[in-house]
Wavefront OBJ file of the C-alpha trace (Angstrom):
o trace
v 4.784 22.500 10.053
v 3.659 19.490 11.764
v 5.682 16.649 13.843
v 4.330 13.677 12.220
v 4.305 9.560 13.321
v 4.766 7.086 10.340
v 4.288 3.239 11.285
v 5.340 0.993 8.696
v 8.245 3.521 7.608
v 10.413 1.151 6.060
v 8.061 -0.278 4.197
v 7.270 0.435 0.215
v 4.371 2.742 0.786
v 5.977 4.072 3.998
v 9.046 5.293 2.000
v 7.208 7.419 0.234
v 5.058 9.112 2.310
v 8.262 10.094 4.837
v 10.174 11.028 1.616
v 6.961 13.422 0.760
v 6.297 14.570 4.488
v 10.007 15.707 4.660
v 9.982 17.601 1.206
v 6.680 19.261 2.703
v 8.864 20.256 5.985
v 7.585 18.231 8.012
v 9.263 16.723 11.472
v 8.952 12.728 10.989
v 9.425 10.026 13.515
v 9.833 6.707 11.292
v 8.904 3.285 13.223
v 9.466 0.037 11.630
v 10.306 -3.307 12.900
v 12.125 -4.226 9.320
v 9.601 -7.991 9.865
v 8.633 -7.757 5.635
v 12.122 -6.754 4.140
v 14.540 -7.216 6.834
v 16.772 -3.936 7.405
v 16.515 -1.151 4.131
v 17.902 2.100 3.793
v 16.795 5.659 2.377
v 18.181 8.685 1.088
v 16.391 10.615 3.928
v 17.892 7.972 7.155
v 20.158 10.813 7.925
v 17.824 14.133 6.971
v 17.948 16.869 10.072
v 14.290 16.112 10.731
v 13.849 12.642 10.910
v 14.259 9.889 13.348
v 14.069 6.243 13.051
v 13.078 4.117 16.054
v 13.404 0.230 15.508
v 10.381 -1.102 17.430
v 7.407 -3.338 16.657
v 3.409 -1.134 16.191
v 2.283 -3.515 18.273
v 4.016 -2.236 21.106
v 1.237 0.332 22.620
v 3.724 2.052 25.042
v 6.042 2.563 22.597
v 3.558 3.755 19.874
v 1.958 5.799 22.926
v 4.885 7.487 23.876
v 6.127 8.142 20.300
v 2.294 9.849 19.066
v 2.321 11.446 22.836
v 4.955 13.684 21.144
v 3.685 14.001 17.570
v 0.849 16.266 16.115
v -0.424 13.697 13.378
v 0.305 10.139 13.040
v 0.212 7.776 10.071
v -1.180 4.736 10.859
v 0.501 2.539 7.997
v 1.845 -0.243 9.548
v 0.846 -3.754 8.480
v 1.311 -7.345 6.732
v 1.003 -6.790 3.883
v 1.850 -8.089 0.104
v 0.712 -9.412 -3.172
v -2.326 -11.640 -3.990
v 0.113 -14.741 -3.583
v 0.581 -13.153 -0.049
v -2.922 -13.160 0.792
v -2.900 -16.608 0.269
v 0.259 -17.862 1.655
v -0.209 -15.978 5.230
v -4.178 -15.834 5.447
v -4.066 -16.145 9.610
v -0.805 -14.576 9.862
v -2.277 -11.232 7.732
v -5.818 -11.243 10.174
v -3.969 -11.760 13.498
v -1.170 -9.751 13.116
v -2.731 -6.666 11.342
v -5.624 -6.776 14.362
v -2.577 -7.037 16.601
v -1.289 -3.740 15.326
v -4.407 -1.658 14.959
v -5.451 -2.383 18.426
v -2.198 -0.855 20.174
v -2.096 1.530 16.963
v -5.548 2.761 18.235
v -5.141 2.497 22.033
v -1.946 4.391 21.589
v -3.336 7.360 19.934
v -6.158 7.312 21.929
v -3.922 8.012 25.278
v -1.767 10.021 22.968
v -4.985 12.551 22.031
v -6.244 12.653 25.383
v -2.704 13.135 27.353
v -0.366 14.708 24.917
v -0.183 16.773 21.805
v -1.861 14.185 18.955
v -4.348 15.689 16.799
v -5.933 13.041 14.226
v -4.771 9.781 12.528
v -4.283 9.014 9.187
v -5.704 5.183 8.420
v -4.247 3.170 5.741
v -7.078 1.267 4.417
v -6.826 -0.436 1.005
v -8.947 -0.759 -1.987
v -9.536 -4.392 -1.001
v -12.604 -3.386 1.108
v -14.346 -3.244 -1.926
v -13.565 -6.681 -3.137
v -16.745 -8.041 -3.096
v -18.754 -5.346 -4.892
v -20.474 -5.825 -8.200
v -20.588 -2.914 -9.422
v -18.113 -0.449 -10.433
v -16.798 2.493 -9.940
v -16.468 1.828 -6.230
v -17.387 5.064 -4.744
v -16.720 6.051 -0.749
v -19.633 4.918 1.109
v -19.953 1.882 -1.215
v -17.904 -0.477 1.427
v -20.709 -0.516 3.823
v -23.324 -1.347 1.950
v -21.869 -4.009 -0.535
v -21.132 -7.593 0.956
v -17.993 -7.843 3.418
v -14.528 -9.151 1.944
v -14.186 -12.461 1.326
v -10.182 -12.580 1.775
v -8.883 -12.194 5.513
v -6.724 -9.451 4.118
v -9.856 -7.404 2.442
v -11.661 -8.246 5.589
v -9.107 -6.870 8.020
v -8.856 -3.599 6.605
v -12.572 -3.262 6.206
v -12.141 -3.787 10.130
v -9.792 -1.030 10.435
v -12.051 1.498 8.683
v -14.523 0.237 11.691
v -11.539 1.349 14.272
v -11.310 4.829 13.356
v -15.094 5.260 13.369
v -15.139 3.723 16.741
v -12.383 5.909 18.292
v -13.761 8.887 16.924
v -17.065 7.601 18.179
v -15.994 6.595 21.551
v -13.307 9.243 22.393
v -13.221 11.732 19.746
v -10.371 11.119 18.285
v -10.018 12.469 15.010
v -9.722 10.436 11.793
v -9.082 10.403 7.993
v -9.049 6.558 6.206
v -7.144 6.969 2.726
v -7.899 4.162 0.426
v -4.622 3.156 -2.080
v -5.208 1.335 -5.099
v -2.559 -0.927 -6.584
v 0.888 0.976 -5.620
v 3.785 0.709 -8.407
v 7.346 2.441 -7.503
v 10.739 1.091 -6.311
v 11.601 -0.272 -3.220
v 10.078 -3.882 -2.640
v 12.476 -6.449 -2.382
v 12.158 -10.325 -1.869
v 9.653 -10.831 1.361
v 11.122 -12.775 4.253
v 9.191 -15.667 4.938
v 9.175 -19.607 4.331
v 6.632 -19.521 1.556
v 7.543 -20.573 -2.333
v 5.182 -19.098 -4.401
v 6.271 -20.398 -7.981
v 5.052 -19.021 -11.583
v 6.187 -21.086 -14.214
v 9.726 -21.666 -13.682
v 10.000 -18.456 -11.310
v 9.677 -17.642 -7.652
v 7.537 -14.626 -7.120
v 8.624 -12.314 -5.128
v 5.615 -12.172 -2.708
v 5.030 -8.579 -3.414
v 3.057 -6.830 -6.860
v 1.834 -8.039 -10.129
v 4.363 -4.979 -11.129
v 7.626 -6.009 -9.770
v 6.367 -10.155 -10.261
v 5.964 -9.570 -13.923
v 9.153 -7.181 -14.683
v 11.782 -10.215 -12.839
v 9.427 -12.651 -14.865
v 10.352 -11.627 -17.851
v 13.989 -10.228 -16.571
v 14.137 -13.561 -15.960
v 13.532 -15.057 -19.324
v 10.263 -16.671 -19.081
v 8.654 -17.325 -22.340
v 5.860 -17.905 -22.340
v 4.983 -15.355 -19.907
v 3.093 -16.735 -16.775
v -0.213 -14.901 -15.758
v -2.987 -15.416 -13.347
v -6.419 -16.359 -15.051
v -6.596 -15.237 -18.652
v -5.047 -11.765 -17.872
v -8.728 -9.997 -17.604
v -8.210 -8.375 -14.327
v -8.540 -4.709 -13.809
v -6.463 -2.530 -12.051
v -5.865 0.978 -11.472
v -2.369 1.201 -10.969
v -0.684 4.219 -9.227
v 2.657 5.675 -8.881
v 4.097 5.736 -5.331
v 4.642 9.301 -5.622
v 1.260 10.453 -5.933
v 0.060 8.251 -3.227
v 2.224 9.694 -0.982
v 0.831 13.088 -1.928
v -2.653 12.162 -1.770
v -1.931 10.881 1.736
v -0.151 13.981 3.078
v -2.543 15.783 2.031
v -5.429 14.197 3.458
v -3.596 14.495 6.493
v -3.275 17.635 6.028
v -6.206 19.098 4.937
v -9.175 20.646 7.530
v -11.844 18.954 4.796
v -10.825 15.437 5.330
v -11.432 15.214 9.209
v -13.687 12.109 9.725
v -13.752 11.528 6.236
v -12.581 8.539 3.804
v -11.174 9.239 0.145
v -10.175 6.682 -2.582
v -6.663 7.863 -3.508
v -5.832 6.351 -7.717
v -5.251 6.970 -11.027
v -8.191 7.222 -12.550
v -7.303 5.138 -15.602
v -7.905 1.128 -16.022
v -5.488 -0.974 -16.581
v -5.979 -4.761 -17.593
v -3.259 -7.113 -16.485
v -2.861 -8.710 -19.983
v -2.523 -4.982 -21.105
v 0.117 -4.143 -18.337
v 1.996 -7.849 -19.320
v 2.540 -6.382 -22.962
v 3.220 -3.248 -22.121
v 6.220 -4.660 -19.703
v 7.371 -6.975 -21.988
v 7.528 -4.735 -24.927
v 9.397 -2.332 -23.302
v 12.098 -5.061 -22.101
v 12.058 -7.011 -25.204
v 11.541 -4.428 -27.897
v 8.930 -4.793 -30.760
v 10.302 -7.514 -32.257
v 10.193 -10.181 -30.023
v 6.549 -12.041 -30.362
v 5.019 -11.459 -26.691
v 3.699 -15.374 -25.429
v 1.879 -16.221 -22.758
v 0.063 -18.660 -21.333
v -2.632 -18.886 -18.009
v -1.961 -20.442 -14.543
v -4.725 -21.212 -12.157
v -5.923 -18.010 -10.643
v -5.710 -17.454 -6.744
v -9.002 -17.892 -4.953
v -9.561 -13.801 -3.914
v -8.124 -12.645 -7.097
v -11.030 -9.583 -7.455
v -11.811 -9.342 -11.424
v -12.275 -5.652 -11.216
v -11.207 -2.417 -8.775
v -12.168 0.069 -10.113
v -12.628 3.525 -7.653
v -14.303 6.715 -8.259
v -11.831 9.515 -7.937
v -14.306 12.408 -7.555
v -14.085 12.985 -3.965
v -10.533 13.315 -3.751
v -10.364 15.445 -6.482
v -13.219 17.581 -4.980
v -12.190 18.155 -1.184
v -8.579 17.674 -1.061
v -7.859 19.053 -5.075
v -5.516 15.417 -5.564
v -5.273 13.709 -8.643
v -2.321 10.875 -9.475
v -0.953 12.356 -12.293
v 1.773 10.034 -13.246
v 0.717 7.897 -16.466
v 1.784 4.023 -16.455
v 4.531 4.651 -19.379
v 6.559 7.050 -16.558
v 6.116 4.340 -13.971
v 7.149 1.481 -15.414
v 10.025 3.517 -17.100
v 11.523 3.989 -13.567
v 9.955 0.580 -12.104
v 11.815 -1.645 -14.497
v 15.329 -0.640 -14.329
v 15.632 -0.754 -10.677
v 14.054 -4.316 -10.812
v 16.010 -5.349 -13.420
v 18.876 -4.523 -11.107
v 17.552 -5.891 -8.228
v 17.397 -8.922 -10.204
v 20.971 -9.276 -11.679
v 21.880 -8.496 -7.322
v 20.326 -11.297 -6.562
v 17.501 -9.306 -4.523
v 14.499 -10.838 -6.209
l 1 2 3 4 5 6 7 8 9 10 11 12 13 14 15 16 17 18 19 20 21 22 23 24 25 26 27 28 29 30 31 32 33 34 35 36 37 38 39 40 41 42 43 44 45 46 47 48 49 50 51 52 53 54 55 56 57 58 59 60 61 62 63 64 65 66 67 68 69 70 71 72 73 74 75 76 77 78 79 80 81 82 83 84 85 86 87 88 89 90 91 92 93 94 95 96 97 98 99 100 101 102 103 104 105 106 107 108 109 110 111 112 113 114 115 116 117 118 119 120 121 122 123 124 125 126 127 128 129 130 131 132 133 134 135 136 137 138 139 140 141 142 143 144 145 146 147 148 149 150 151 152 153 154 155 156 157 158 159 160 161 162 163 164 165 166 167 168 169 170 171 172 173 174 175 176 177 178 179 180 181 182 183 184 185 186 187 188 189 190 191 192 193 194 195 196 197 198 199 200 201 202 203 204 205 206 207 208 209 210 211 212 213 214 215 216 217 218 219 220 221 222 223 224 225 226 227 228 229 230 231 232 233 234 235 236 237 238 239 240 241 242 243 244 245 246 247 248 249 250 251 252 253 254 255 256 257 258 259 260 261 262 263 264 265 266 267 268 269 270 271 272 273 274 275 276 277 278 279 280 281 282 283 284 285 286 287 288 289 290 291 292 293 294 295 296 297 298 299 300 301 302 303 304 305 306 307 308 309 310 311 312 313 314 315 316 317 318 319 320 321 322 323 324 325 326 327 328 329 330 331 332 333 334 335 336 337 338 339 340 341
């Protein structure tokens, strides 16, 4: 078993993956500055084998003496949110995320070199792929379709580029795992100044999951969507993403290599809107809705080949939409009548 590094540990992903490295045995070392959600707990904060150290990623002697010690490190740290996010913090998402995966990088290069770290485990997002016109987006396709147009697409396209460089530079081993679209529990209300409204609501600067559950928690009707509700998505339980990332990190096939971790099935958001509000409202209830202006960088379609993961690392999300959103919407829905979101 492996002593493993998680940036970003508190975060929605992050819980996850420690929750998955620790049920695999793994030794964890959680870092997290608590900047999205302010302070959260786990079920795991007081498990034998892991630690929590409250510190900022873009610390490099901290994250240098922390990977110094560790034999794999999980490079998940980041601004990150929603598509109203992308919008509301543009700068703030570029300059902070290059922020963190400079002193992420320079750490565990210092960290390969002088102590016991063995490869890094990127946190890319399907977003690299925004401005593709042609689906599905297969590894490889990033670099040879135009760059993202959104800061936030660009930036991780950016951070793909820093693990090829390190390796390139100073041999420092990689693996870039792709999410797409992340539904589980655990986001809350972002901290932050900006009021992103829909309709009569305040969104909660996270997921079109979570956004649309406290929507119609809330009792919006007519339901409020972005653009006429065509959008495609391939939405995919926390769970599995954890497990595709763990084991890509894991795994002697994935050195220096990239894999789009998703469900394999599409998903439009007009689909997901009915599906959420049938299963809150019950069949009877007529399901309304009505269009707001969509967001600038609000990509029509992701849509990712899944055969690479499935070939190498033998991953596939198994965990249909139904099961998500039957443990997704209750823990909103009380997050909502808490006053949380």
């Amino acid at each position: 078993m492996a002593k493993v590094l998680v940036t970003g540990s508190a975060g929605f992903i992050g819980g996850y993956v420690v929750e998955e490295l620790l049920g695999r045995g793994h030794e964890v070392v959680g870092l997290d500055n608590f900047s999205k959600y302010g302070p959260v707990t786990h079920s795991y904060d007081s498990h034998p084998a892991y630690r929590f150290v409250e510190g900022d990623a873009r610390d490099t002697k901290l994250v240098t003496e922390l990977a110094a010690d560790c034999d794999h490190f999980i490079a998940g740290a980041a601004m990150i949110g929603g598509i109203s996010y992308f919008h509301a913090y543009a700068y703030d998402l570029l300059a902070t995320n290059e922020r963190i995966m400079a002193a992420s990088c320079d750490a565990a290069i210092a960290a390969h070199r002088d102590g016991r770290l063995r490869k890094v485990t990127y946190m890319s997002s399907s977003m690299v792929f925004e401005s593709t016109e042609h689906w599905p987006s297969k590894e490889g396709d990033e670099r040879r379709i135009p760059p993202p147009l959104s800061s936030y697409g660009f930036q991780k396209l950016a951070v793909e580029y820093y693990a090829r460089a390190a390796w390139e530079q100073y041999k420092l081993p990689y693996t870039i795992v792709r999410p797409f679209n992340c539904v589980g529990v655990g986001e809350g209300r972002a901290l932050g100044e900006a009021e992103v409204l829909s309709g009569n609501v305040k969104l909660a600067m996270s997921h079109v999951v979570p956004d649309l559950v406290q929507k119609i928690v809330k009792g919006q009707d007519p339901l409020h969507i972005l653009g006429e509700g065509n959008q495609v998505r391939h939405y995919t339980y926390g769970g599995d993403l954890a497990r595709g990332i763990v084991t890509a990190m894991e795994h002697p096939a994935a050195e220096n290599e990239d894999f789009n971790l998703s469900t394999a099935e599409s998903t439009s958001v007009l689909e997901l809107a009915e599906v959420i509000w049938r299963k809150i409202k019950g069949p009877e209830v007529p399901f309304r809705h009505v269009s707001d202006d969509p967001f600038e960088y609000d990509v029509q379609k992701r849509v990712p080949d899944v055969a690479k993961a499935r070939e190498v690392l033998g991953f596939e999300a198994t965990t249909s939409l139904d099961e998500m959103l039957d443990e997704v919407i209750p823990w909103v829905t009380q997050a909502v009548h808490d006053g949380r979101l």
